[in-house]
C-alpha positions, 0 to 999 in steps of 0.5 A: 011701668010707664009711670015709674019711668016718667016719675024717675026722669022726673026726678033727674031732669036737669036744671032748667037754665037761668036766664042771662044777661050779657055783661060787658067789661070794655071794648077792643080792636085786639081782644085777647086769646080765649085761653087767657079769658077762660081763666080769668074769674069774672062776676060770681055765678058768671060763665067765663070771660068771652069775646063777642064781634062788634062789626070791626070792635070786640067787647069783653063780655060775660054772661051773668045771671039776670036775677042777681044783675037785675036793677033792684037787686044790683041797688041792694048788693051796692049798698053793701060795701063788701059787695060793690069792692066784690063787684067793683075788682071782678069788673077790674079783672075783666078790663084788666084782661082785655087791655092786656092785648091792646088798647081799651074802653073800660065801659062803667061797672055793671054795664048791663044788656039783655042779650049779645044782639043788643050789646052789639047793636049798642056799640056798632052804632058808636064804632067810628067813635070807639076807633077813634078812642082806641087810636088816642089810647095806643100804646098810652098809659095813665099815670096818677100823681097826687100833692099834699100840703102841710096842716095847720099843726105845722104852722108855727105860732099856736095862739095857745102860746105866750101869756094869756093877755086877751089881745095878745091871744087875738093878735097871735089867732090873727097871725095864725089864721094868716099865715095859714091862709098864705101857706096854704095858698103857698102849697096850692101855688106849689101844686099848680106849678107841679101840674103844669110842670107834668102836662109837658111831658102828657098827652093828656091830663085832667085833675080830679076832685082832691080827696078827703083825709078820711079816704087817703088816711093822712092827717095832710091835705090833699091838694092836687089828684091828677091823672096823665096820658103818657106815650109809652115812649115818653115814660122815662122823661115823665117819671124822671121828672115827677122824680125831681119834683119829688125831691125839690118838695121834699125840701119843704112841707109839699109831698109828691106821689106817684103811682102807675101805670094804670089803664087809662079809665080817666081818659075814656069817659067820652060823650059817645061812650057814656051814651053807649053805656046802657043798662037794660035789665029791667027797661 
């Protein structure tokens, strides 16, 4: 009889629970109500969005299960695209949620601790810092604007034109070669100018690397991919004058485009926070 009954609890017992780690989306001085958390889906096989004190700060966070952000196995799950996008819009989600409330510190994807103590005990150690972040980004929003240039094919002149003379065919590649040289330091100077123009208007800028054709699929180069920091309240004159650099380059081979706005993760990566992002799972 005993043993039935122990063989029976045997086979109901619950699961034993799985390990966690404390995942960590982004810091905050206004986090958002626990309803809007609870809703919001984070990492798959991840309890809900919660808020977890930080001395006067607040972190985003959830908890995740260890055998799946552990570091070999996040390494294998990045080297899988559909994976790292999968990854990469839960962590979006996360940030996305937070910043509703008030200004935030994304933190870097996968940012990873083994427990709530550790997480606090990292950011607590940085918060004077934070604080000082979190004011420079209130009520600010980041804004991209992006440039590009002719290519080569609108370059008049092709040296296949004309008769097949052997030097004439290398006077006509030598223009060619020149004027593209000029247009293209022609569009360059065309998109510094429409930096420069912009900055007035932004707290803040910086220029990312120029992306590939391949990755913006246009078959024009790239030529200028900046962020801006804009206050809230300066947003109509930015966006009045990003519209009127617009039309001046639409006049000529230049484009200008503007997307936005967007949380401002160009303007979060501080040393202090860099430092504070940690990934302990495994140490």
């Amino acid at each position: 009889m005993s043993t039935a009954r122990a063989g029976r609890a045997t086979a109901t017992e619950p699961d034993v629970p799985r390990p966690t780690v404390t995942c960590v989306f982004a810091v905050t001085d206004t986090p958002p109500p626990d309803e809007v958390l609870t809703v919001t889906p984070g990492h798959d096989g991840g309890g809900p969005l919660r808020v977890l004190a930080a001395g006067a700060l607040h972190l985003i966070v959830q908890d995740v299960p260890a055998a799946a952000f552990g570091e070999e196995a996040l390494a294998e799950r990045f080297n899988r695209p559909e994976e790292l996008e999968r990854c990469a819009r839960a962590h979006h989600r996360g940030v996305q949620t937070a910043a509703s409330a008030g200004p935030v510190v994304p933190l870097p994807m996968a940012t990873l601790y083994l427990d709530d103590r550790n997480a606090v005990r990292a950011v607590t150690a940085r918060e004077a810092s934070l604080r000082v972040l979190l004011d420079r980004l209130r009520d600010r929003t980041e804004w991209a604007v992006k440039v590009h240039g002719p290519t080569a094919e609108r370059v008049p002149g092709a040296a296949g034109d004309g008769p097949a003379d052997g030097r004439a065919y290398l006077r006509r590649a030598s223009a060619r070669r020149r004027t593209e040289r000029e247009m293209r330091e022609w569009a360059l100077a065309r998109a510094d100018a429409v930096d420069r123009e912009l900055r007035r208007y932004a707290v803040a800028a910086t220029r990312h690397r120029p992306q590939s054709e391949q990755l913006t699929g246009r078959s024009v180069p790239q030529l200028l991919n900046a962020a801006y920091l804009v206050d809230d309240g300066q947003r109509a004159g930015f966006l009045r004058a990003v519209g009127e650099l617009a039309r001046d380059a639409h006049r000529t081979a230049v484009e200008v485009t503007m997307s936005g706005p967007w949380i401002p993760y160009s303007f979060t990566q501080s040393d202090e926070v860099e430092c504070g992002a940690h990934q302990e799972v495994g140490a």
